[in-house]
BAVEXDREN-296724 format. One record per residue (C-alpha): residue in three letters; x, y, z negated. Coordinates in Angstrom, 2 decimals. Example, Ala and Ser with C-alpha at 12.3 -4.5 7.8 and 13.67 -1.06 7.14 Angstrom:
<pts>
    aa         X         Y         Z
   ala     12.30     -4.50     -7.80
   ser     13.67     -1.06     -7.14
</pts>
This chain:
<pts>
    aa         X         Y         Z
   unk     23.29     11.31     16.62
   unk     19.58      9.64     16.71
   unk     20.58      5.63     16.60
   unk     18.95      3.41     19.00
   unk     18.16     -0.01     19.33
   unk     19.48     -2.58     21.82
   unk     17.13     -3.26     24.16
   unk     16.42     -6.65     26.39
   unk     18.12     -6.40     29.96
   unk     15.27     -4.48     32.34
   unk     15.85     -7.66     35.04
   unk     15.42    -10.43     32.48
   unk     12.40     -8.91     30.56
   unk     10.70     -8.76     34.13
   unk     10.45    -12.41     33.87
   unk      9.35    -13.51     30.18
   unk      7.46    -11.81     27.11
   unk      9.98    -11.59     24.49
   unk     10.19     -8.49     22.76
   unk     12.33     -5.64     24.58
   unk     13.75     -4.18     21.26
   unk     15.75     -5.22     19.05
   unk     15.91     -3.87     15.24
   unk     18.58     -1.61     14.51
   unk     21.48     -2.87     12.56
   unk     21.92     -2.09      8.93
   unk     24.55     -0.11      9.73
   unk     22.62      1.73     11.84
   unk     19.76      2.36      9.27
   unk     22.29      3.68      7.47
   unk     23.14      5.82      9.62
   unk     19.86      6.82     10.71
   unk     18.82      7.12      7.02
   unk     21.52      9.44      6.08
   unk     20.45     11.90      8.72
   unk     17.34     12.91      6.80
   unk     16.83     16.46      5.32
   unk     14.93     15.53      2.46
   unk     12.48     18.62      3.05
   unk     11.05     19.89      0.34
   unk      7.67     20.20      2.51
   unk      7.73     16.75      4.29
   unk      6.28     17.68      8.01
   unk      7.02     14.24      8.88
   unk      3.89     13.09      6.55
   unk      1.83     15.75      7.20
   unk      1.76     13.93     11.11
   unk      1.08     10.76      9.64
   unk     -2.30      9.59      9.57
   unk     -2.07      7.01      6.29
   unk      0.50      9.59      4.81
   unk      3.37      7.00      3.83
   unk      6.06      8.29      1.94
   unk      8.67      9.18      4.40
   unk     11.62     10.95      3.02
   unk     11.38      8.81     -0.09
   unk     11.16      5.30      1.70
   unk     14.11      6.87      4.09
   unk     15.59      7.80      0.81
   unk     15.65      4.19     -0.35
   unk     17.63      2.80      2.76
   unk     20.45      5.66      2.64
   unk     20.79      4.10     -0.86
   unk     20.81      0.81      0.93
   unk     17.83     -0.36     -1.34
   unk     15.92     -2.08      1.06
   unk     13.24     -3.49     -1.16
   unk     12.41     -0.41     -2.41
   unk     11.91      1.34      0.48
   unk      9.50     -1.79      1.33
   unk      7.81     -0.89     -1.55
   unk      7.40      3.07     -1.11
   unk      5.88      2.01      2.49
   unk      3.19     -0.64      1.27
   unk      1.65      1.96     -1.48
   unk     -0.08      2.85      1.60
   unk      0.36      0.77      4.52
   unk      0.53     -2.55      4.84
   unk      1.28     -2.96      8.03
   unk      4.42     -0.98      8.37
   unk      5.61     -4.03     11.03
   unk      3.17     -3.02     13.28
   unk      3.22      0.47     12.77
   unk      6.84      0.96     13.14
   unk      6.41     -0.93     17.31
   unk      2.98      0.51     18.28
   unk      2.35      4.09     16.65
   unk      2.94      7.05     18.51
   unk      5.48      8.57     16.25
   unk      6.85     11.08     18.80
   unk      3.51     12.75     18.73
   unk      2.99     12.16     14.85
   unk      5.44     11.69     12.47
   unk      8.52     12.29     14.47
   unk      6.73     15.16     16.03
   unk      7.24     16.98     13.13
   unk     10.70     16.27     11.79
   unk     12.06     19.18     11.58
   unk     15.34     17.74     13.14
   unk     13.47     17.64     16.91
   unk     12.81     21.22     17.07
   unk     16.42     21.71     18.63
   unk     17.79     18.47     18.43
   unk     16.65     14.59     17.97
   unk     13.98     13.87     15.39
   unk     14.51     10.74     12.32
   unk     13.98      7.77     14.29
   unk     11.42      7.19     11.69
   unk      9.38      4.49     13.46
   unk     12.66      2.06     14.14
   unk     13.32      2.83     10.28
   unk      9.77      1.42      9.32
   unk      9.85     -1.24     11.63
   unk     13.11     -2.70     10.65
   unk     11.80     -1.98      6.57
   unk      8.72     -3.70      7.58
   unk     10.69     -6.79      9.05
   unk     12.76     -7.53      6.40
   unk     11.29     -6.85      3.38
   unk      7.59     -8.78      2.22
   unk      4.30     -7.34      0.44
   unk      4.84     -8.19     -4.09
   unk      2.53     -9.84     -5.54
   unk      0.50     -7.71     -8.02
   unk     -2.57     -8.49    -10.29
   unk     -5.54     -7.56     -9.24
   unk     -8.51     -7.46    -11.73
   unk    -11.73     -8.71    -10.34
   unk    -14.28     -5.48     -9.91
   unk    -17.12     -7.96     -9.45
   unk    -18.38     -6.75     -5.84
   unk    -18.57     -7.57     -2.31
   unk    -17.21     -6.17      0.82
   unk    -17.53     -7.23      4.54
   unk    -15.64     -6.23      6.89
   unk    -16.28     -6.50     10.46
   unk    -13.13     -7.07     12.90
   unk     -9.97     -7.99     12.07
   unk     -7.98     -5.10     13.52
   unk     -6.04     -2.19     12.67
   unk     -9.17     -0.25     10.91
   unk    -10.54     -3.83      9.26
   unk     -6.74     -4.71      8.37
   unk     -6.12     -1.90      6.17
   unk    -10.01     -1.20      4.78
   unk     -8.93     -4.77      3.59
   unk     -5.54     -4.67      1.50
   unk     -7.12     -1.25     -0.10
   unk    -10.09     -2.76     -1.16
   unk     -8.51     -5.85     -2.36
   unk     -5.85     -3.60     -4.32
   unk     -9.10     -1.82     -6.13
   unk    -10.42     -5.86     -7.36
   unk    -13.49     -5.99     -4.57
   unk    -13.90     -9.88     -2.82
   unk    -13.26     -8.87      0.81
   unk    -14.34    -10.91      3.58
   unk    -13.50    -10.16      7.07
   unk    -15.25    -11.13     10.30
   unk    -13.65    -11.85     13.48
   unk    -15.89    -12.26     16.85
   unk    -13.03    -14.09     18.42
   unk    -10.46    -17.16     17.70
   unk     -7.73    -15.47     15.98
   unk     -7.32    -12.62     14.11
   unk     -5.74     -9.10     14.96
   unk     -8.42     -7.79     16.65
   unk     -6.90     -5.23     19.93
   unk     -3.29     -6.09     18.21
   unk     -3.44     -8.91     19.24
   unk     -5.86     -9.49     22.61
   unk     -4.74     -5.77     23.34
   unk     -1.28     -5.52     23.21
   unk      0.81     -7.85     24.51
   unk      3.95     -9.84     22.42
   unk      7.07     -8.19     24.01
   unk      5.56     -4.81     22.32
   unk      4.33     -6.76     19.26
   unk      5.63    -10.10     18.26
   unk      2.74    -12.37     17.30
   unk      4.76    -13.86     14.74
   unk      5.33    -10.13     13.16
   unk      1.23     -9.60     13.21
   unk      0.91    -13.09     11.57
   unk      3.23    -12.56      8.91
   unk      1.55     -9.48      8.11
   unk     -2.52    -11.05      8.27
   unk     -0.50    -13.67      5.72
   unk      0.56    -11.07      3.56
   unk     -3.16     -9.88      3.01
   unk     -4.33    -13.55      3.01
   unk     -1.87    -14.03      0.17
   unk     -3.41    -11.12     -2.05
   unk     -6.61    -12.91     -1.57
   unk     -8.62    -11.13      1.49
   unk    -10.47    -14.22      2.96
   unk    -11.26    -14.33      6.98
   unk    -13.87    -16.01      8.99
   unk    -13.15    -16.51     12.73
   unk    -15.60    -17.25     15.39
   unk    -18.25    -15.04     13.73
   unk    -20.06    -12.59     16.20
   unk    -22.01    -10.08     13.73
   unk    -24.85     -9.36     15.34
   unk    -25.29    -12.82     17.38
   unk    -23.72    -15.28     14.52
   unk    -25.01    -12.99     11.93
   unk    -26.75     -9.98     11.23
   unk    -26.25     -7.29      8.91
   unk    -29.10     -7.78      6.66
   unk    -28.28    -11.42      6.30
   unk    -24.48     -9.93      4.80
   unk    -26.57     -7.68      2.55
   unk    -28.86    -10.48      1.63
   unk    -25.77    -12.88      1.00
   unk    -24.74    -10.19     -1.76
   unk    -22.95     -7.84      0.15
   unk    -22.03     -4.06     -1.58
   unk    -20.93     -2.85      1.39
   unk    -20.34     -3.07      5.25
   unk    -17.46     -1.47      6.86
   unk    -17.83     -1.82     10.95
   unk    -14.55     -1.81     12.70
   unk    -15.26     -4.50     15.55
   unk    -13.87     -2.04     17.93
   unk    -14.58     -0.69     21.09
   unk    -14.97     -3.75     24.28
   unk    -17.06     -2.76     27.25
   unk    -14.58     -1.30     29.76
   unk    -15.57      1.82     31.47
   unk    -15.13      1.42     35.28
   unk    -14.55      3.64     38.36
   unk    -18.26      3.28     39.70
   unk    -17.24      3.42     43.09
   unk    -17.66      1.20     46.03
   unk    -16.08     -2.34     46.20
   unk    -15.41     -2.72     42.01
   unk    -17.45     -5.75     42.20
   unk    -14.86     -7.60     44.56
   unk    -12.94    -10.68     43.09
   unk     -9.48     -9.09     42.11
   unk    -10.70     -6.94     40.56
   unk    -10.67     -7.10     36.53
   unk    -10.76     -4.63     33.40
   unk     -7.73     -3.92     31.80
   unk     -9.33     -5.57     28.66
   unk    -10.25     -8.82     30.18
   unk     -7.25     -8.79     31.73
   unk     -4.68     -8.60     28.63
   unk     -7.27    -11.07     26.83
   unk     -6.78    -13.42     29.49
   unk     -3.30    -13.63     29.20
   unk     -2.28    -12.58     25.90
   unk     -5.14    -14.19     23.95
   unk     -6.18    -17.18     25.98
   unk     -2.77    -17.75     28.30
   unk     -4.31    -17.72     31.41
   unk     -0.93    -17.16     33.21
   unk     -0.33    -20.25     32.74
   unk     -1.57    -22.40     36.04
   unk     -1.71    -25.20     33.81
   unk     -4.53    -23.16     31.95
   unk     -8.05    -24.49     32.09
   unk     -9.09    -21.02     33.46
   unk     -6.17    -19.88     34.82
   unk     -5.46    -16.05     36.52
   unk     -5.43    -15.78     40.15
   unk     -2.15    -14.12     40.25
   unk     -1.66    -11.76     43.88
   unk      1.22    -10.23     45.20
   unk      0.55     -6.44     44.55
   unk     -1.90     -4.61     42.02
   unk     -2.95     -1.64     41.69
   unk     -3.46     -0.05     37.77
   unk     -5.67      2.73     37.17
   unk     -5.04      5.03     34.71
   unk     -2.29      6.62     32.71
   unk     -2.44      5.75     29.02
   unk     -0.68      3.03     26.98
   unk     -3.04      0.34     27.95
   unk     -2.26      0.85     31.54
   unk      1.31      0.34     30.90
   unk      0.53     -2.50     28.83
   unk     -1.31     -3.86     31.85
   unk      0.65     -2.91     34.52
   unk      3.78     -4.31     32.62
   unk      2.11     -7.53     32.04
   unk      1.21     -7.79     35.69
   unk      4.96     -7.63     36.42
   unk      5.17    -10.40     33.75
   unk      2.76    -12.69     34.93
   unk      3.95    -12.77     38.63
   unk      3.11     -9.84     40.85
   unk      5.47     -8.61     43.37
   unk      4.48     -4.92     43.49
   unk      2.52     -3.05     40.92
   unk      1.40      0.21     40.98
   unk     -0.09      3.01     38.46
   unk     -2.02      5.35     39.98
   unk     -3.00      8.22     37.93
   unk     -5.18     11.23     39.49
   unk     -2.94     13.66     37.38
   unk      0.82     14.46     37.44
   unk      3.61     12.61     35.42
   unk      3.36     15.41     32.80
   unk     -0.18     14.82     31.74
   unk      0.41     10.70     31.36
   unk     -1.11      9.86     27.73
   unk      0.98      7.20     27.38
   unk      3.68      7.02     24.97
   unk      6.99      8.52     26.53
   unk      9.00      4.69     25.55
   unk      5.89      2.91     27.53
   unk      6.33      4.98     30.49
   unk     10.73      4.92     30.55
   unk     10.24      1.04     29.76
   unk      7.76      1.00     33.14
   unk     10.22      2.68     35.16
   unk     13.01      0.00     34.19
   unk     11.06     -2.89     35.07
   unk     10.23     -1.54     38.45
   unk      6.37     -0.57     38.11
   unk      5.53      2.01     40.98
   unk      3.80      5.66     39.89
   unk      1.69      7.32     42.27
   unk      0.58     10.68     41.24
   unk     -2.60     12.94     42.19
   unk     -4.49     10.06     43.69
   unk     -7.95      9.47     42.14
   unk    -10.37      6.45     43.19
   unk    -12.53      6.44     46.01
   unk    -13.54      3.01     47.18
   unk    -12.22     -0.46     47.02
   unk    -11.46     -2.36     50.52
   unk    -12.77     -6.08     51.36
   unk    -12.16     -8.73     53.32
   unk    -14.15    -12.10     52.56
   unk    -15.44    -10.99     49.42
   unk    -11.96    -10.35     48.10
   unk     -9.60     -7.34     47.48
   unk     -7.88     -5.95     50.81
   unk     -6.74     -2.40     49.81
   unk     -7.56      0.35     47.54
   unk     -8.37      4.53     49.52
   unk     -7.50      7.24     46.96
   unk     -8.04     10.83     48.28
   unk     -5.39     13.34     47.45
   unk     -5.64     15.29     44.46
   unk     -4.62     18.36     43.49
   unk     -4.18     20.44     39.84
   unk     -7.01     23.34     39.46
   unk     -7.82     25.18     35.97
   unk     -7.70     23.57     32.88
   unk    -10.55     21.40     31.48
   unk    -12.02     20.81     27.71
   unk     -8.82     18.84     27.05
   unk     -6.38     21.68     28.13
   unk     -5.42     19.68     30.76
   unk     -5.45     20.73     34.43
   unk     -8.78     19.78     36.12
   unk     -7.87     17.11     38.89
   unk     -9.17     18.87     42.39
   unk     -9.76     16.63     45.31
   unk     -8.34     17.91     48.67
   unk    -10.09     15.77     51.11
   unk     -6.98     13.70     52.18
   unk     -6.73     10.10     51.96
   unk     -3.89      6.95     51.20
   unk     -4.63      3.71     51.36
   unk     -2.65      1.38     49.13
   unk     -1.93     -2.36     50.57
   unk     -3.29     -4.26     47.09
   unk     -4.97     -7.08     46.60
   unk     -5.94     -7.04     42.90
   unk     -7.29     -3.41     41.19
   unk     -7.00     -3.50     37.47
   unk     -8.89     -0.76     35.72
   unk     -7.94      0.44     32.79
   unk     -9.44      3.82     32.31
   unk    -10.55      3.02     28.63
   unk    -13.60      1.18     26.13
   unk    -16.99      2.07     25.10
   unk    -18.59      0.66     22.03
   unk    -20.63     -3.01     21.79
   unk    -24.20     -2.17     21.40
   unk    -24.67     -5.95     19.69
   unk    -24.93     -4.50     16.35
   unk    -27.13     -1.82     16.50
   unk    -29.23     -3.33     18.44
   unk    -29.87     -6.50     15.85
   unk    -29.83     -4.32     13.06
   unk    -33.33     -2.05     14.69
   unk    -34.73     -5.56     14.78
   unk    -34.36     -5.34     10.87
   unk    -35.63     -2.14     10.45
   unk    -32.01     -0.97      9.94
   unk    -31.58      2.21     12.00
   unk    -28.10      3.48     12.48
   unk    -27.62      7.33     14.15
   unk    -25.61      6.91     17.30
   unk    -24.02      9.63     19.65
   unk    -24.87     10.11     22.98
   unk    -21.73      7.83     23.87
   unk    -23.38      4.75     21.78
   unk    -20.67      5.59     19.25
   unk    -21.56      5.21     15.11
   unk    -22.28      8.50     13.75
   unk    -20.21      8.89     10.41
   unk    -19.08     11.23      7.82
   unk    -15.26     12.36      9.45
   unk    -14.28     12.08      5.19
   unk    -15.55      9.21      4.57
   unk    -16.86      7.06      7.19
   unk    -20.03      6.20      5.94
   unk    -23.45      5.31      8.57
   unk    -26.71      6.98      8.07
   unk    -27.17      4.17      6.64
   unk    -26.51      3.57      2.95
   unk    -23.64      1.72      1.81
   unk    -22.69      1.22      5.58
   unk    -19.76      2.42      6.68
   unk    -17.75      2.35     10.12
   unk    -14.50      3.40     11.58
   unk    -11.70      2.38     14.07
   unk    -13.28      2.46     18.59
   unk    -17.01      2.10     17.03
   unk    -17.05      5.44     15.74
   unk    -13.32      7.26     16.47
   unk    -13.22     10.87     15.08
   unk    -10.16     12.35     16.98
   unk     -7.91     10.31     19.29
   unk     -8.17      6.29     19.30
   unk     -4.81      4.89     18.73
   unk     -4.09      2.30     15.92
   unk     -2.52      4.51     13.15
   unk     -5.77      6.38     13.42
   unk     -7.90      3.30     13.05
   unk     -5.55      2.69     10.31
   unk     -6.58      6.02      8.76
   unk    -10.08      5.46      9.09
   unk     -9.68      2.07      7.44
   unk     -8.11      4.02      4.66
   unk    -10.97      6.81      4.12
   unk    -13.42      3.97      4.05
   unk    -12.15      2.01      1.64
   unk    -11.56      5.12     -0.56
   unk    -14.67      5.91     -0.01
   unk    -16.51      2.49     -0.64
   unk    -14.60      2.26     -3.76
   unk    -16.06      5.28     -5.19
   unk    -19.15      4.65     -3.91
   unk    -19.14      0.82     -5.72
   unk    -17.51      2.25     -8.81
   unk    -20.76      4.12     -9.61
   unk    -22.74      1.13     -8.59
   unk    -24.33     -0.86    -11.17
</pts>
């Protein structure tokens, strides 16, 4: 049987942001451990997108060598702390243990996690290549570009636009999904190989790309993420109480504004409605619950079976008393006095599928009003034209989609522009989720290692 961790009681996490799993037990890794086929043809790695070593690191803990498994995990991620709280494993990894085709899959993420947690990254020489990298952002993509190409010798440097560093890990997701002192202690680990960060640096604004060149830069890997919020575009979005999901979770989990005591504290109402279905809704509708409101709502203009968002997101939702409303899709924002009064969704309805194999939302011409005073939208991120836009003034030219997105190799990340590379939000190539930043981070620093080997 699939072991699971204890959980925080679904009343008391309403009211503070401490983390609502525990780890498992050691017994229980044990446990877990020993229920592992050992395929011949790992599936399990196949679905992961930075290919860590699962049967062998499982392996290790059913031999109750700890360390070792620690070890297995870090040859290619170092962030198995995060990884094992935020990934999506039922849709990766533990999507394809074989064990969940008729039964319960490795609980392969908890195993991670709990490696992750109690083991730390060994020290190992690393001989000097002689060249430069900068990175720029200090999340999951910029994270793990960095402890590769620190492993392969290169001076890495990464730049963070904000205060602290963690990028979306840590403005994005809020502390009783991911501990800050778990994303510290793994930032320290990389700090300890020798990966040096700069804080406060807005590349772009603070700097520009030809000044990192001209400061002796080999390469450029662009991970700063994705941070203009896409909105509803519909009447009344401009009301106070009304925020982005983004500014909203960087208000409270990066700069405490939930706290009245805060020099720019959160107006805090008494219901709010979320829109949108994916794991940043439940981050922010969860947080609202958090931070004070008395009803909160997700609305989502699809049905419970199409929600995005991770399957533990949504059950932990339910717990904590967050409202779903189905079929209901935007349609204008109510005022009074400048301020949110309501919310009128018209009745939807499921038609033929669209390009994502979903069904095609339908309206019917029926209406609901919801009694809200705050709308939070959180419907997803486009990319920061700050960059590109600096760079033309230097006569350096990137090729961007039609979205404003980089345009990159889907091997190896690199710009049309030489020795440029980008990955992570800026330029996603499949879905954006933060093992698959983590990937990207990966193929770029593979492939700005080869490209700087042949370097002179």
């Amino acid at each position: 049987m699939r072991q699971k961790p204890q959980e925080q009681d679904k009343f008391e996490r309403r009211h503070n942001f401490d983390a609502v799993e525990e780890n498992l037990t050691r017994e229980q890794v044990k446990e877990e451990a020993s229920r592992c086929l050992n395929c011949k043809k790992p599936r399990c790695v196949e679905g992961c997108p930075v290919n860590i070593k699962i049967p062998d690191f499982i392996k290790a803990l059913k031999e109750d060598n700890i360390e070792k498994a620690g070890d297995i995990i870090r040859e290619t991620s170092m962030l198995p702390s995060v990884c094992g709280r935020i990934c999506p494993q039922e849709r990766q990894c533990e999507g394809n243990c074989v064990l969940g085709i008729k039964g319960e899959a490795i609980a392969i993420g908890a195993l991670e996690r709990y490696t992750g947690d109690n083991t730390s990254a060994k020290a190992s020489e690393i001989v000097p290549s002689g060249k430069k990298v900068a990175i720029v952002g200090s999340g999951c993509a910029g994270l793990t570009a960095a402890s590769d190409l620190r492993k392969a010798g290169h001076e890495v440097t990464v730049f963070e636009a904000l205060h602290k560093f963690g990028g979306v890990l840590r403005y994005g997701i809020p502390p009783f999904r991911l501990p800050r002192k778990i994303l510290d202690k793994e930032i320290q680990n990389l700090i300890e190989m020798g990966v040096k960060f700069e804080k406060n640096v807005i590349v772009g604004k603070s700097v520009t790309l030809k000044q990192l060149k001209d400061d002796g830069y080999d390469a450029i890997f662009i991970c700063s993420g994705a941070g203009l919020p896409k909105m509803m575009n519909i009447k009344g979005e401009n009301l106070n109480g009304v925020f982005s999901a983004n500014e909203f979770l960087t208000r409270v989990n990066l700069m405490g504004a939930n706290d009245e005591n805060n020099a720019t504290p959160l107006k805090i109402g008494k219901s709010v409605a979320v829109i949108g279905g994916g794991n940043v809704a439940m981050d922010a509708a969860r947080t609202a619950v958090r931070v004070g409101f008395e009803k909160v709502y997700i609305v989502y203009r699809r049905t419970e079976n199409e929600l995005p968002a991770r399957l533990e997101e949504i059950r932990h939702a339910k717990e904590e008393g967050i409202i779903f409303r189905f079929l209901m899709a935007p349609e204008e924002i109510l005022e009074d006095s400048g301020c949110v009064k309501g919310m009128k969704f018209e009745i939807m309805e499921l038609g033929e599928p669209d390009d994502s194999g979903r069904r095609r939302p339908v309206g019917t011409g029926n209406y609901e009003v919801l009694d809200v005073d705050t709308v939070i939208v959180a419907l997803g991120t486009g990319p920061n034209p700050i960059i590109q836009k600096s760079s033309a003034l230097d006569g350096i030219v990137f090729e961007i989609d039609k979205k404003g997105y980089f345009t990159v190799d889907s091997e190896t990340r690199e710009t049309s522009v030489p020795a440029i590379f980008a990955g992570g939000d800026v330029a996603p190539v499949g879905t954006s989720n933060a093992i698959n930043a983590m990937g990207a981070g990966k193929k770029a620093a593979k492939a700005i290692n080869e490209f700087l080997s042949k370097k002179a």
